[in-house]
C-alpha positions as CSV (number, residue, x, y, z in Angstrom):
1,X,-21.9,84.6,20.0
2,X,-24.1,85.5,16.9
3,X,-24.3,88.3,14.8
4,X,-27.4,88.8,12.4
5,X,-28.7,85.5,13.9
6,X,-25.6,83.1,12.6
7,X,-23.6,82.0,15.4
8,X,-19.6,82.8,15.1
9,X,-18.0,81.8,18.2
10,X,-18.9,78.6,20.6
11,X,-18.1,78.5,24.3
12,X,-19.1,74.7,26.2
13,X,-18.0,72.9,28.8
14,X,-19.7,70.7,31.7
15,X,-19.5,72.6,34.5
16,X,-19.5,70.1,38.4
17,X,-22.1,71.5,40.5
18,X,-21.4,74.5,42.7
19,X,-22.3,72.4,45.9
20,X,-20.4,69.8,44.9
21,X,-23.0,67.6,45.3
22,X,-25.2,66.2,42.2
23,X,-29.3,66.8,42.7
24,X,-30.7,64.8,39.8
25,X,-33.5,63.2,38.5
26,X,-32.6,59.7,37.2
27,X,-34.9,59.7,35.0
28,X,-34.2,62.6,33.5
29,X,-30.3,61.1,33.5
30,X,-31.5,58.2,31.3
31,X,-33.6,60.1,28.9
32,X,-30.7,62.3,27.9
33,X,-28.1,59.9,28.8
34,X,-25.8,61.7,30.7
35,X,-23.7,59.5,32.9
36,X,-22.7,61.2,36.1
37,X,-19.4,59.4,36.2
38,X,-18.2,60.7,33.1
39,X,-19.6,63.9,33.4
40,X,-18.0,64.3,36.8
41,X,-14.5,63.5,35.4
42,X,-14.9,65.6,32.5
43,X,-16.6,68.7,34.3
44,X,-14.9,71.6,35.8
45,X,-14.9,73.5,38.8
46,X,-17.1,76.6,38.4
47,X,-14.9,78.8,39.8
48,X,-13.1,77.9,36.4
49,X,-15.8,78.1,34.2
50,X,-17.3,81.4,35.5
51,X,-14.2,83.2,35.2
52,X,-13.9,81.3,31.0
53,X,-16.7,82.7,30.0
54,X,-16.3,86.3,31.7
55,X,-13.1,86.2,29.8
56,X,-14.6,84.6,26.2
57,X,-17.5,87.7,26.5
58,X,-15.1,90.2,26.5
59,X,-12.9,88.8,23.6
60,X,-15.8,88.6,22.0
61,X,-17.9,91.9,22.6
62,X,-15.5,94.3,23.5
63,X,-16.8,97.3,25.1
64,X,-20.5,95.8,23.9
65,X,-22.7,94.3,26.4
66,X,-24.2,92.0,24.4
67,X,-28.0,91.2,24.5
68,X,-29.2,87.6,25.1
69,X,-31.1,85.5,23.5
70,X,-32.9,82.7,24.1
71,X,-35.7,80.1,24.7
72,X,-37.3,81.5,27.8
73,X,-34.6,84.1,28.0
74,X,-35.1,84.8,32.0
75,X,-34.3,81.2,33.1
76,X,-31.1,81.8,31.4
77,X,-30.4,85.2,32.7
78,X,-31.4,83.9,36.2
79,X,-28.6,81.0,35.5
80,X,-26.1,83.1,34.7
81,X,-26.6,86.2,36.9
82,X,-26.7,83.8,39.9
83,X,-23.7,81.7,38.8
84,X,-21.5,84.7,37.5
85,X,-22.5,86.8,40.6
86,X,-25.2,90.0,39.8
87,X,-22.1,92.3,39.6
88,X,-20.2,90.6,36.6
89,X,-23.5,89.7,35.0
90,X,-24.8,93.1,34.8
91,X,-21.0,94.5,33.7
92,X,-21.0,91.6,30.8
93,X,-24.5,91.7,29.4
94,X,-27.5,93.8,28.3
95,X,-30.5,94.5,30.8
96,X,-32.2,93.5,27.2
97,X,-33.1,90.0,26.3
98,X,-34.9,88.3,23.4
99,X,-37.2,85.7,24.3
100,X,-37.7,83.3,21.0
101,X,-40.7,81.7,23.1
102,X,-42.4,85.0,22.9
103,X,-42.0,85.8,19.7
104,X,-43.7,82.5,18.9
105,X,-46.1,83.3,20.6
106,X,-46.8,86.8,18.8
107,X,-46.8,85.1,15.5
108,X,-49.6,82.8,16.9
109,X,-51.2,85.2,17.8
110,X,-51.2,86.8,14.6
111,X,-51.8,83.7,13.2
112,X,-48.9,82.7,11.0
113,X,-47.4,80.0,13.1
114,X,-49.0,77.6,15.3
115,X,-48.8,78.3,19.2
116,X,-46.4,75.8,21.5
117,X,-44.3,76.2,24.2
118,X,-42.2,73.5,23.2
119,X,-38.2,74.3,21.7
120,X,-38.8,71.1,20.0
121,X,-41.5,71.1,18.2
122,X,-41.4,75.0,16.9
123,X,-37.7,73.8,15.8
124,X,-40.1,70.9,14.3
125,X,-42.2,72.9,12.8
126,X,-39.5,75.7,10.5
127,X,-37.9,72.8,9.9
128,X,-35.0,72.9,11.8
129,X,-35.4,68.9,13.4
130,X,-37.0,66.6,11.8
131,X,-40.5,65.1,12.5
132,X,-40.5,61.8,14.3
133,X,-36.8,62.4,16.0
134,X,-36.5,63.4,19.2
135,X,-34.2,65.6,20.3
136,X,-31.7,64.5,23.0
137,X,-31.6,67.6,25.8
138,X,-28.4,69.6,26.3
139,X,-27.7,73.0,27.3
140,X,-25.6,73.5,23.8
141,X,-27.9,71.9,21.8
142,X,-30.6,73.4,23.1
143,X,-28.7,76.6,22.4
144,X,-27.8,75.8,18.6
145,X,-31.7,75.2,17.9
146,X,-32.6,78.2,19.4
147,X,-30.2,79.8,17.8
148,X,-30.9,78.1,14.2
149,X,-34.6,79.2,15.1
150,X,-34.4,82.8,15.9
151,X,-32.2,82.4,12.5
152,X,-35.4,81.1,10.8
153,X,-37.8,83.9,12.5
154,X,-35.4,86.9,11.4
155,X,-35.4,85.5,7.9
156,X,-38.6,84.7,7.3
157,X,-42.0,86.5,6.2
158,X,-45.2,85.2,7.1
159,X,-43.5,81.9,7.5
């Protein structure tokens, strides 16, 4: 939850796949090291999880259907419309999004930022990581970065 692009309430947990079965890249396992073992003793069931965070978005917005946000927005929406069900997705949130990617992309093209498609690099770029560090992938990290970064775009002027 953010207001005015600082965030004010945190919801996370590791959620066990909704087949119950695991589909993974291992390589993509050891590059964030994510160890299924301990992720699937510490993950809940997403029966669980869904009905958390229909719970935290209404402590949190009210009657407000809060609009999301994020690094490309609809892969995010498609996540959670599909894991929430289309019904509690469209009672919880906005049919309005902010995609951080594209307004990247708009200040490229008005040439005040470079263009990339990357998370990491435009959180490179305002500063947000630093150069020469990777980043390790997460859902939540990915989420505070974005976060830090739309932070960063609403704030600044001509860079």
């Amino acid at each position: 939850e953010g207001r005015g692009g600082k965030i004010t309430s945190v919801y996370t947990t590791d959620v066990l796949p909704v087949t119950g079965t695991y589909h993974v890249d291992p390589d993509a396992l050891k590059v964030n090291k994510i160890d299924l073992l301990q992720h699937s003793r510490e993950a809940r069931h997403p029966e669980v999880v869904a009905q958390e965070i229909t719970r935290w978005v209404s402590v949190h917005a009210g009657d407000e259907q809060p609009i999301i946000a994020g690094w490309n927005v609809q892969f995010d929406c498609s996540f959670l419309r599909e894991f929430l069900g289309r019904d509690v997705f469209g009672r919880l949130f906005s049919y309005r999004t902010v995609d951080i990617h594209a307004i990247i992309a708009y200040k490229s093209i008005l040439g005040e930022i470079p263009y990339t498609k990357s998370l990491e690099k435009a959180a490179k770029y305002f500063g947000i990581l630093k150069h020469g560090k990777t980043q390790p992938h997460s859902a939540y990290l990915d989420a505070i970065i974005t976060a830090q970064l739309l932070r960063k775009l609403l704030t600044s002027h001509n860079n």
